[in-house]
C-alpha positions as a printed NumPy array, in Angstrom:
array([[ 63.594,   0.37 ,  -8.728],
       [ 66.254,   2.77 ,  -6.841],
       [ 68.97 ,   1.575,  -4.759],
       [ 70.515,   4.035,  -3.121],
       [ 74.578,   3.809,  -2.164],
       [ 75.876,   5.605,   0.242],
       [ 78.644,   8.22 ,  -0.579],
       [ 80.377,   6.438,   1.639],
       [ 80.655,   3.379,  -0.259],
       [ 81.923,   5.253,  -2.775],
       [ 84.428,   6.931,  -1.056],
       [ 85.862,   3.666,   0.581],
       [ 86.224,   1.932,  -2.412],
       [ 87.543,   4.745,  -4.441],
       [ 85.109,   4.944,  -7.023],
       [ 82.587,   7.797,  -8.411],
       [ 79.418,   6.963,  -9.306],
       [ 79.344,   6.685, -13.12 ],
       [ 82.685,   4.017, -12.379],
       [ 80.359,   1.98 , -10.107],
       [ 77.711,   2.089, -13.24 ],
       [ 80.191,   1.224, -15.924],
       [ 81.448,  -1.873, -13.758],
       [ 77.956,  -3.098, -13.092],
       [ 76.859,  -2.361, -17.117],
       [ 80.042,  -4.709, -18.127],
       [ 79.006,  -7.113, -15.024],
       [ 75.316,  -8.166, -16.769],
       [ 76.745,  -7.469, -19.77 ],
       [ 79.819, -10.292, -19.432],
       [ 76.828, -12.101, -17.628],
       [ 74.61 , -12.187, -20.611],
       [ 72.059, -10.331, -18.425],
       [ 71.359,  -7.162, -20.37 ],
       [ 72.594,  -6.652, -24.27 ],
       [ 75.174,  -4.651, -25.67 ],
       [ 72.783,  -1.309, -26.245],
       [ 71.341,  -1.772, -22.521],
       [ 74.179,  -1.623, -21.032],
       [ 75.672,   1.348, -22.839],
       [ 72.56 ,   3.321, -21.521],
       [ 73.288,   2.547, -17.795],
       [ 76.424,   3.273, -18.02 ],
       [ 75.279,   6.515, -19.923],
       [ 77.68 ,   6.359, -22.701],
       [ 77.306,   6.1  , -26.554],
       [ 77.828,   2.013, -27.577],
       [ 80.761,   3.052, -29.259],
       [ 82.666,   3.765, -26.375],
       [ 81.387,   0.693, -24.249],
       [ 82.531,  -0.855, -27.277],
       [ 86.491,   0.869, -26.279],
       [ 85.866,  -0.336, -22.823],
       [ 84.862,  -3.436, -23.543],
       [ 88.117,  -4.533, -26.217],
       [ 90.679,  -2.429, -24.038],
       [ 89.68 ,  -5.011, -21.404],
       [ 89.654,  -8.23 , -23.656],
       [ 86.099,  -8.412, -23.284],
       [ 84.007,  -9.848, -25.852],
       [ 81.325,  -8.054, -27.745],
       [ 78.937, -10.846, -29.094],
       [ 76.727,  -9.82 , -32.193],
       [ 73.313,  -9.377, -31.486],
       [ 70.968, -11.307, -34.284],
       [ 67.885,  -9.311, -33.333],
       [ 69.646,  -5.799, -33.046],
       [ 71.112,  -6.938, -36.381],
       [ 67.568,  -7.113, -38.156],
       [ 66.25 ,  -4.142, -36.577],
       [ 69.854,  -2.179, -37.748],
       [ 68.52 ,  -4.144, -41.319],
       [ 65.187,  -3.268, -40.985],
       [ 66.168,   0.421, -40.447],
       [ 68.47 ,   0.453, -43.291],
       [ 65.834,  -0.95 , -45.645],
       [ 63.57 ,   1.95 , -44.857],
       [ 66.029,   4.591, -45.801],
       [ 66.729,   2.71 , -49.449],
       [ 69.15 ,   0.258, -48.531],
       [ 67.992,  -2.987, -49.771],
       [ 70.108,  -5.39 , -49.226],
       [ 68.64 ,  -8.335, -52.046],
       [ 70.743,  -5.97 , -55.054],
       [ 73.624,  -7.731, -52.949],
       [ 72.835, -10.626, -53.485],
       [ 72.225, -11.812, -50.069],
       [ 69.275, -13.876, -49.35 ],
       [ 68.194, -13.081, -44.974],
       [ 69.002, -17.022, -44.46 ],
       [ 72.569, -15.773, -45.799],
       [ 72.889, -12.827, -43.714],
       [ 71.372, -14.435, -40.789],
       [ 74.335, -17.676, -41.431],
       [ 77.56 , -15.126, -41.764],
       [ 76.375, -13.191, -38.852],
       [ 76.202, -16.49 , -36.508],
       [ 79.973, -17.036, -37.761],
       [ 80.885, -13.802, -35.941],
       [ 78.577, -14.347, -33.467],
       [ 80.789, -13.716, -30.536],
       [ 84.523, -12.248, -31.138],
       [ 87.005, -10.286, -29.033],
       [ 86.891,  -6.081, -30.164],
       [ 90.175,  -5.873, -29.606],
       [ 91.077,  -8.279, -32.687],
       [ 88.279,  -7.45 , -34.766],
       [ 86.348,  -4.339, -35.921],
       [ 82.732,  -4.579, -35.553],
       [ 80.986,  -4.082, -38.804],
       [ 77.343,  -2.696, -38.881],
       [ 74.746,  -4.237, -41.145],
       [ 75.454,  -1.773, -43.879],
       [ 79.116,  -2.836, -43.866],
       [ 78.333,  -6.405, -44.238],
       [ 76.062,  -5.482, -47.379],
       [ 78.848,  -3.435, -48.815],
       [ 81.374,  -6.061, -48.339],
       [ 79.207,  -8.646, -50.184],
       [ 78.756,  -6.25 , -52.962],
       [ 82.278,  -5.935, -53.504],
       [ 82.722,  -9.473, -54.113]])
């Protein structure tokens, strides 16, 4: 689908065009409509810096259980394995529902290889 908005538009409301697709990425993203990796790719930016956006605005980032096991899945297939840590998935699966949904600009977002480091320090 293409929509088409008139330069106009733009002009009267002061905004360029990648603005207009940043606010509409964070819209359905706030929304629950698209996740966290969707929405970094309309607004054509790396997820890290969506990630800025989002905390500088007190937005929060909610984890992502099935980007988590494909992040996993990933990591397993370079050599990570994540059972010499001691972590069963049921575990993993449990401590990433407890951060399920927190604000970025309180908390750092760890990836899954974080997580498995963390436990192995314990």
């Amino acid at each position: 689908m293409s929509l088409v908005i008139p330069d106009e538009f733009l002009q009267t409301a002061h905004i360029t065009e990648a603005d207009l697709k940043l606010e509409i990425a964070i819209l359905l993203f706030q929304q629950e409509k698209i996740t966290l990796g969707t929405a970094s790719q309309f607004a054509e930016m790396n997820q890290l810096e969506f990630q800025r956006i989002l905390g500088s605005r007190k937005i929060p980032i909610r984890v992502e259980i099935e980007s988590f096991w494909q992040n996993l899945a990933t990591l397993e297939s370079n050599g990570v394995d994540h059972t010499k840590a001691g972590l069963s998935q049921a575990e993993i699966l449990k401590r990433i529902e407890q951060r399920r949904t927190f604000s970025p600009a309180q908390h750092h977002l760890p990836d899954t290889l974080t997580l498995i480091q963390e436990d192995r320090s314990r």
